[in-house]
C-alpha positions in Angstrom: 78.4 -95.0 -27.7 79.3 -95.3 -31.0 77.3 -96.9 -33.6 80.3 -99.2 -34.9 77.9 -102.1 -35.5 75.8 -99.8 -37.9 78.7 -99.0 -40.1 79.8 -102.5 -41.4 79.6 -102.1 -44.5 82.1 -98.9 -44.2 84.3 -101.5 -42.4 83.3 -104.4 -44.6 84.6 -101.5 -47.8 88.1 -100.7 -46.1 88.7 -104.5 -45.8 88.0 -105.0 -49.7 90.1 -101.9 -50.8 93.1 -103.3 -49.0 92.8 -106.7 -49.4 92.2 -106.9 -53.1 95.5 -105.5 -54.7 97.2 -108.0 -53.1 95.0 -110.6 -54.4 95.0 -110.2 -57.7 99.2 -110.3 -57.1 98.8 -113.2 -55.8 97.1 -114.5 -58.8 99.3 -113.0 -61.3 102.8 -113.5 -60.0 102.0 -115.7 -56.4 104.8 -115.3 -53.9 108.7 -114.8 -54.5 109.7 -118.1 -52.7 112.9 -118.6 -51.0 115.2 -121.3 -51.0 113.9 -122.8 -48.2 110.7 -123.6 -51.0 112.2 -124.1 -53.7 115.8 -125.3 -52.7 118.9 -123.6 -53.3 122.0 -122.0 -50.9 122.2 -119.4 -48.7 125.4 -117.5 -48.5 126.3 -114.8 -45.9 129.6 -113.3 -46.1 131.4 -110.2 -43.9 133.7 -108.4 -46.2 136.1 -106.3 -45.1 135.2 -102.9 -46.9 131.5 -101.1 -48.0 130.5 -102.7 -51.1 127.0 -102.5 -52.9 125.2 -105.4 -54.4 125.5 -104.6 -58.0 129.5 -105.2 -57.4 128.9 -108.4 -56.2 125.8 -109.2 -58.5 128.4 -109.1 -61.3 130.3 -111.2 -59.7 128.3 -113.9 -59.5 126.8 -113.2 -62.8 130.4 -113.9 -64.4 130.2 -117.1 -62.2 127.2 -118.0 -63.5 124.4 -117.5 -60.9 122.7 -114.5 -63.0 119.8 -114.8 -60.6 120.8 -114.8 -57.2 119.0 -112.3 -55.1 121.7 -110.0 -53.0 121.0 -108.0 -50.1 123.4 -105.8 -48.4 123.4 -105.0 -43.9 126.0 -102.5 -42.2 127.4 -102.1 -45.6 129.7 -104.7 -45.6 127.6 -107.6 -44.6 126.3 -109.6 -47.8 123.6 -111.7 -48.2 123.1 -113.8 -51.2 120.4 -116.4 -52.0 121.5 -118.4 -54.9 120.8 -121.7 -57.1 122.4 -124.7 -55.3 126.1 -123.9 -54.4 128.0 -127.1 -53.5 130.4 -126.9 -50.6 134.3 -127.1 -51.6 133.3 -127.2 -55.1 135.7 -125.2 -58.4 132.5 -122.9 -58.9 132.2 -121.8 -55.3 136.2 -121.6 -54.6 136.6 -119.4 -58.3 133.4 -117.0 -56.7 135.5 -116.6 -53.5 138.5 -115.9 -55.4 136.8 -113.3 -58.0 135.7 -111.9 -54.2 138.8 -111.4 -52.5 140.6 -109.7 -55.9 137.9 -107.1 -55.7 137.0 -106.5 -52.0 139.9 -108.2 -49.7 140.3 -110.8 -47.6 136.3 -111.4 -46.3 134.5 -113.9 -43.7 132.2 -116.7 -44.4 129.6 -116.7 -41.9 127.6 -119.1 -42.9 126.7 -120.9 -45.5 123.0 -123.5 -45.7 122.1 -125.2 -48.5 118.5 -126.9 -49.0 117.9 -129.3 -52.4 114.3 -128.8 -54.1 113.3 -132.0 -52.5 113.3 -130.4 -48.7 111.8 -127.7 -50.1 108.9 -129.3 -51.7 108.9 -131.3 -48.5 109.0 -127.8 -46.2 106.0 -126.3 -48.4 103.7 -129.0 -47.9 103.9 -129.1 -44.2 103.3 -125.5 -44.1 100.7 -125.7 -45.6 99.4 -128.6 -43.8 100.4 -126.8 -40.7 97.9 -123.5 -41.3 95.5 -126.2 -42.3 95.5 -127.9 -39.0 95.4 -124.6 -37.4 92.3 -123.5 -38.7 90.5 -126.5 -37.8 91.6 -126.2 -34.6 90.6 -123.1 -34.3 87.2 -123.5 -35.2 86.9 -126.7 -33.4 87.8 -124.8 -29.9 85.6 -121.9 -30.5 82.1 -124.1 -31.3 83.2 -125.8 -28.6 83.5 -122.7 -26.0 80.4 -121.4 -27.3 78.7 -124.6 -27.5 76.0 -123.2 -25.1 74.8 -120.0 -27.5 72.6 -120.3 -30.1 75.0 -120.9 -32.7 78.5 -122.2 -31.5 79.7 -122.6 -35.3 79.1 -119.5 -36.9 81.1 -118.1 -33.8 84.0 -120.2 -35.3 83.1 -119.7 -38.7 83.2 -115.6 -37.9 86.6 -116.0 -36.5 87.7 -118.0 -39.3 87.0 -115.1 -41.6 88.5 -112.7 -39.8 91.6 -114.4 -39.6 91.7 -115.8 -43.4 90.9 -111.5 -43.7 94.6 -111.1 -41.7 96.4 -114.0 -43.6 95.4 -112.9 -46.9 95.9 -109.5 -46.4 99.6 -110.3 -45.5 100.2 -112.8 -48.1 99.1 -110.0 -50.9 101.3 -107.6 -49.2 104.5 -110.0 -49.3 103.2 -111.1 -52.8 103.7 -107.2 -54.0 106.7 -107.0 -51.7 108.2 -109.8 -54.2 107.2 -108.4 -57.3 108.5 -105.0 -56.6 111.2 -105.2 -54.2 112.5 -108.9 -55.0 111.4 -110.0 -51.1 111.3 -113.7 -50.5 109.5 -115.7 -48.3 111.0 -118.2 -46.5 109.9 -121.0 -43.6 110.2 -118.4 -41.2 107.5 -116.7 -42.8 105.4 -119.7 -42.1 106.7 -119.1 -38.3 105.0 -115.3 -38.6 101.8 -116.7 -40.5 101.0 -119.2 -37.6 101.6 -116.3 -35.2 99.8 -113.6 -36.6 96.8 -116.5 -37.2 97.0 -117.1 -33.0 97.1 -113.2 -31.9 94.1 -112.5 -34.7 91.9 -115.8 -32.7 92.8 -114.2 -29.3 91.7 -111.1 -29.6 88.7 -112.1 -31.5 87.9 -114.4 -28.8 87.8 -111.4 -26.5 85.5 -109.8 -27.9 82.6 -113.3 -28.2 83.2 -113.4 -25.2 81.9 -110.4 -24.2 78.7 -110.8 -26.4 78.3 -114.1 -24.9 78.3 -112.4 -21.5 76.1 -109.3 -22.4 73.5 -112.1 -24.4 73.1 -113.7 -21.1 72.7 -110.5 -19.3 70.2 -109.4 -21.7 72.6 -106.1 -21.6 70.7 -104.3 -24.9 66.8 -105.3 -26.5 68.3 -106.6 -30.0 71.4 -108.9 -31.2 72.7 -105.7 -33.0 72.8 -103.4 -30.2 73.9 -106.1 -27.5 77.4 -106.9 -30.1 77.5 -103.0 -30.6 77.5 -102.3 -26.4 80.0 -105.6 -26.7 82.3 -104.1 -29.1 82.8 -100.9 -27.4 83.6 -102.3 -23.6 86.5 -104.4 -25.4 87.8 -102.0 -28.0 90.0 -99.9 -25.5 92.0 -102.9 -24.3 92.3 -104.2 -27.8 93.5 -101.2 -28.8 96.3 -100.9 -25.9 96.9 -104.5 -26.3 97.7 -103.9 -30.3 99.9 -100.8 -29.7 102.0 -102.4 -27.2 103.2 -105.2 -29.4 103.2 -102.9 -32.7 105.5 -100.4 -30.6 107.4 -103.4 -29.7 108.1 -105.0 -33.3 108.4 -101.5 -34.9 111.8 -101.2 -32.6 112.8 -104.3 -33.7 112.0 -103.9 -37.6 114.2 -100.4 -37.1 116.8 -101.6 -35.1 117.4 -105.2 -35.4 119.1 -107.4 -37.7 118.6 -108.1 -41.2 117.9 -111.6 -41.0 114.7 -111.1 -39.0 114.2 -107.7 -40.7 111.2 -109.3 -42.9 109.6 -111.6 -40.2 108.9 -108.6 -37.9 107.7 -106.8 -40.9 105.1 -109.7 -41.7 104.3 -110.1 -37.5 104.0 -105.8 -37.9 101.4 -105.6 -40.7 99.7 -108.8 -39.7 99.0 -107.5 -35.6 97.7 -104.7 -37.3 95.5 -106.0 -39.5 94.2 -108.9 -36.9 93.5 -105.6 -34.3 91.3 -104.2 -37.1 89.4 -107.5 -37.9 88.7 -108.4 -34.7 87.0 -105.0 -33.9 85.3 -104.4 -37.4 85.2 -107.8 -38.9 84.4 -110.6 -36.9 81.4 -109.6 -35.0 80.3 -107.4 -37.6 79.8 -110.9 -39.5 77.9 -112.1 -36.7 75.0 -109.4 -37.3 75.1 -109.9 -40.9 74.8 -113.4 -40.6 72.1 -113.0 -37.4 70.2 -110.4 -39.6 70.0 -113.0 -42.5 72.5 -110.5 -44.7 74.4 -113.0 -45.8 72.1 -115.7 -46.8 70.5 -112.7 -49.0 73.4 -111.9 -50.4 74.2 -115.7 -51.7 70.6 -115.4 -52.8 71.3 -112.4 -54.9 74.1 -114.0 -56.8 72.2 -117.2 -57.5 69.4 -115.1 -59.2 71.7 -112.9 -60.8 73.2 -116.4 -62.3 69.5 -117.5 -62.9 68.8 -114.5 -64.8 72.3 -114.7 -66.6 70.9 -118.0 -68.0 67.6 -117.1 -68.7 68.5 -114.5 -70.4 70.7 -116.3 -73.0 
């Protein structure tokens, strides 16, 4: 069997190269929020020829919006996501004019329009929201391993590993907004709160298993009984994973541009709850059975220690 318990600090590594570019994005420039945060209107139009956003960016630019955010599907389908666009209003009926003189007749198909108060509103349940979530979380796990050793740091190691998958999709969209203008929106929330649920589940799985096997006495030491643990579960994880990443991968490809980014958050974020469930979360659990962590803490307080002695 594989030693895949001996190797977590390889694992631990990986998780630290890919989680830290998007961390210090999300320090520097946070995440490209969409009106549904910050208030605004949403404006989706089918016009009846191709046309490419920088034709109807200066559009709206002479209308002044100079910082609406345009996206283009089919090639005639436009959507824009603008400051607050009041319905029936001169500015909005001079935009659809300046439209029509340079593309043709088009069709509204919808328009939504949130004011920064709902958005404020919409942010802080979201946040409250992934909040509750985590508690619960941690909550039902100490409870379901209330009978082993230590039910909370069963909890606390799934906790982690799903912060681990959160974070690593925040940075992503984070770099997604400073590169390629992506926004996130409340249906991001929807894929957070998701990917947070598949990333418990599968973790879950695999406890469960070194519940079992610690009962069973199935290896002499901790290590070795997680190791044998790890591998009996890591096949049906695996085929689990590729079923649903085969799954949203058809419908990032092939479906519509309004969900286009959801998928894509749900794609990366299966992935990366797959990986810390195997290589994460009950790799914790030896570090923190094998007192790793509690040295490491220890470290850093006498490096500190020193720091100040020092000076």
């Amino acid at each position: 069997m594989i030693d895949l318990v001996g190797k977590r600090h390889i694992w631990y590594l990986i998780s630290a190269i890919a989680i830290i570019p998007g961390l210090i994005s999300l320090v520097v420039s946070g995440l490209n929020l969409g009106i549904d945060f910050t208030g605004g209107t949403s404006w989706e139009l089918e016009m009846p020829q191709q046309v490419n956003s920088e034709q109807v960016r200066s559009t709206l630019d002479e209308n002044g919006f100079p910082d609406s955010v345009v996206q283009i599907s089919d090639g005639n389908t436009v959507l824009i996501r603008m400051q607050e666009l009041t319905e029936g209003s001169e500015v909005k009926g001079a935009i659809e004019a300046d439209f029509r003189e340079q593309f043709g007749e088009f069709r509204e198909l919808q328009i939504q329009t949130v004011g920064p108060t709902v958005g404020t509103d919409i942010r802080n349940r979201a946040i409250i929201a992934v909040l509750l979530a985590s508690v619960g979380v941690l909550s039902y796990i100490a409870y379901a391993f209330r009978k082993t050793n230590a039910p909370l740091r069963y909890g606390t190691c799934a906790i982690l590993a799903m912060l681990h998958d959160i974070v690593f999709v925040l940075g992503i969209f984070s770099i997604l907004g400073w590169v390629a203008d992506v926004e996130v929106d409340a249906l991001f929330v929807t894929a957070v709160l998701t990917i947070m649920g598949f990333s418990v589940h599968d973790t879950i799985v695999v406890f469960d298993r070194i519940r079992e096997n610690l009962l069973r006495r199935s290896a002499p030491t901790f290590e070795e009984t997680v190791n044998y643990s790890v591998g009996q579960t890591m096949v049906r994880s695996l085929n689990t994973s590729v079923t649903v990443v085969l799954t949203l991968l058809a419908l990032y490809l092939f479906g519509g541009e309004s969900t286009r980014w959801f998928v894509f958050a749900l794609l990366i974020g299966v992935i990366a709850g797959t990986y810390s469930s195997i290589f994460n979360a009950s790799q914790l659990l030896v570090s923190w059975e094998n007192g790793e962590i509690a040295r490491f803490f220890r470290f850093g307080a006498g490096s500190k220690a020193r720091a100040k002695t020092a000076s």
